[in-house]
N, C-alpha and C positions, 0 to 999 in steps of 0.2 A: 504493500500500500504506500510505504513512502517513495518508493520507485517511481509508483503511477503516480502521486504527487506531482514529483521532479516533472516526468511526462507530460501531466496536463500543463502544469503552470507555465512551461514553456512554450508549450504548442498553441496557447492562447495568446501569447507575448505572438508569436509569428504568424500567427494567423490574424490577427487585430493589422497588423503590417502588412499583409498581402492581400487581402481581400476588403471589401466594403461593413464593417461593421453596423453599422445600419439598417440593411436585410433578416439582421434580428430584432429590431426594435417592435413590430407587429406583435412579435411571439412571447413577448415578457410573460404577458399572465400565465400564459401555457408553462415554462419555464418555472415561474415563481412556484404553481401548483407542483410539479413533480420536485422540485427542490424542498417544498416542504414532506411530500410522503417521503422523501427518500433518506431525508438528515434523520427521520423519527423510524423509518424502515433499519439506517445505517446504526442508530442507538440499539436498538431490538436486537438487529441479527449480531450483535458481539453477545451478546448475554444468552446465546441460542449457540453459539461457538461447541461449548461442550453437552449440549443436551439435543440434537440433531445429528441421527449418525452420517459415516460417512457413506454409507452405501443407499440410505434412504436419498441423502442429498445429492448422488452424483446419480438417481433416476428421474429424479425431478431434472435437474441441468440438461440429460442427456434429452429426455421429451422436448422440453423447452426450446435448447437450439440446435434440436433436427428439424422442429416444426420452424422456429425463424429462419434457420438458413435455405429451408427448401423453397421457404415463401419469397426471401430477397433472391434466390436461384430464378424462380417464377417468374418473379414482377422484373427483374432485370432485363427478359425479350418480350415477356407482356404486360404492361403496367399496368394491370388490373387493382392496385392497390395504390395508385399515386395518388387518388385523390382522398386517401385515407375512410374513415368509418363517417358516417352524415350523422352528427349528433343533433338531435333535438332544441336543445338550449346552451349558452355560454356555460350555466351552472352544471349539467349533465357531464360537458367536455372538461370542466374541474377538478371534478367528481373525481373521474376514469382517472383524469392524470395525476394525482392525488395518489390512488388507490395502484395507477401503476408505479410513480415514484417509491409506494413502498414496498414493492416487489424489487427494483432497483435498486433502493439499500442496503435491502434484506441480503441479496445477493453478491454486492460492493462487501458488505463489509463479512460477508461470511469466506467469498473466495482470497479477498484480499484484493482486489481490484479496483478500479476507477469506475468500470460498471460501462464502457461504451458498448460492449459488445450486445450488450440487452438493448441500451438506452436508443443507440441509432436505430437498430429497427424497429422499437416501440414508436418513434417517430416516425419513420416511413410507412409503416404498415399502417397504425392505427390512425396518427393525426396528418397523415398528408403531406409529408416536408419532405419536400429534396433532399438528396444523401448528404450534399454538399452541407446545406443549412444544419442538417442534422449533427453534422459530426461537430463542430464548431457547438452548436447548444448543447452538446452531448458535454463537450468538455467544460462548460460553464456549468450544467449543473452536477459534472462531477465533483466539483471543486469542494463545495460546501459539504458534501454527501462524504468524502476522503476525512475531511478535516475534523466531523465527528468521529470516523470511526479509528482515524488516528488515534485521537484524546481517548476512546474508551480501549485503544489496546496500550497506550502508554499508563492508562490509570491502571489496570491491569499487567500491569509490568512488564509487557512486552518485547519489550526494545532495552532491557537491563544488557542484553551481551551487544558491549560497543563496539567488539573486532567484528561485527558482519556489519555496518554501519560501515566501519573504514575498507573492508575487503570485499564488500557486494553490492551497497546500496550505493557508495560514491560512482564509484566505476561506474554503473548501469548508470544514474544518474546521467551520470556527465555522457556515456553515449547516449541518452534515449535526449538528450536537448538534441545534439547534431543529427539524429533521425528527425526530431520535431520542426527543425528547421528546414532539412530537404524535404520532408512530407509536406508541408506550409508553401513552398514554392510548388510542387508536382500537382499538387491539390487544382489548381487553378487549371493545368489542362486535361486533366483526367477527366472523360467522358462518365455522366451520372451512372449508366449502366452497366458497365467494368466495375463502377466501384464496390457498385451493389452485386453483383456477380461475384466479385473478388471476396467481401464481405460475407454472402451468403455461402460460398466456397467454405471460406475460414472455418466458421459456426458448423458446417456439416462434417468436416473433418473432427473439430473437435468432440461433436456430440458421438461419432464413430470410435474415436480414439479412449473414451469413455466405458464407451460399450465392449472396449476390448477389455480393458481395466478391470469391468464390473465382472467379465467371465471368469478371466483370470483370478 
């Protein structure tokens, strides 16, 4: 998690610098709503750490992103999903994001992650947003959502051994900025539907690689 930290906070710094920050401004509320389920999802899932096995939790993950990665496979040659789910009311589409930000927590702060790999396709699928806008609101509300579940694994004493600090988390650190920076220039010409192909690709391999895990 403090890796994906590093990751995000950089990738926002360079991404702010190469594209129109702006093209978020529409989407705050959406935003704000999954940023609240997910800081109160990302408090939850630390106190769920030792009481959730691991084999119940890696059938849950493997369902999850077989079904998201086949879906962003899908919509990548037929965009049956771009224009996301037709809510009802402003309140209704709150609601969802809300209830999906703490699905997104729950999972940030149980795998140790920054949570895109949920977050972007929850956006594409369900609400409608380009991959592009996605990945960029994905890393803003990872922010807050890391930043609880940091404080609940440092109050938890987490992080007492400081040689992985100096021998794992610097080094990755310090590479995953210069990935953030060529990822933040390539961003700009990569076609939406590569990405989501590439993305739905990713999620399918992992939910496979899972399934080998859970045999074994």
């Amino acid at each position: 998690m403090l890796v994906s930290l590093i990751t995000v906070a950089s990738a926002i710094y360079f991404r702010t610098n190469n594209i129109d920050i702006s093209i978020i401004f529409p989407q705050v509320l959406l935003m704000l709503a999954i940023i609240v389920g997910s800081t109160i999802g990302a408090y939850w899932g630390i106190g769920m750490l030792n009481k959730v096995s691991d084999v119940l939790f890696k059938k849950i993950m493997l369902i999850l992103l077989l079904i998201m990665g086949l879906l962003l496979i899908c919509e990548s040659f037929i965009p049956f999903g771009s224009m996301g789910i037709l809510f009802g009311s402003i309140y209704l589409k709150l609601i969802i994001a809300v209830l999906c930000g703490l699905l997104i927590g729950t999972i940030s702060s149980l795998l140790g992650v920054a949570g895109g790999e949920v977050i972007i396709p929850i956006l594409i699928l369900i609400f409608g947003i380009d991959i592009k806008l996605a990945g960029t609101m994905s890393l803003i509300i990872s922010l807050p959502t890391m930043l609880v579940g940091i404080t609940r694994h440092k109050r938890n004493k987490m992080y007492s051994d400081k040689s992985e600090i100096t021998s794992l988390v610097i080094p990755m650190g310090i590479a995953s900025i210069i990935g953030a920076s060529i990822g933040a220039l390539l961003v700009i010409y990569a076609p939406s539907e590569l990405l989501k192909l590439i993305l739905g690709a990713l999620l399918l391999f992992t939910s496979i690689k899972l399934f080998m895990e859970k045999e074994e």
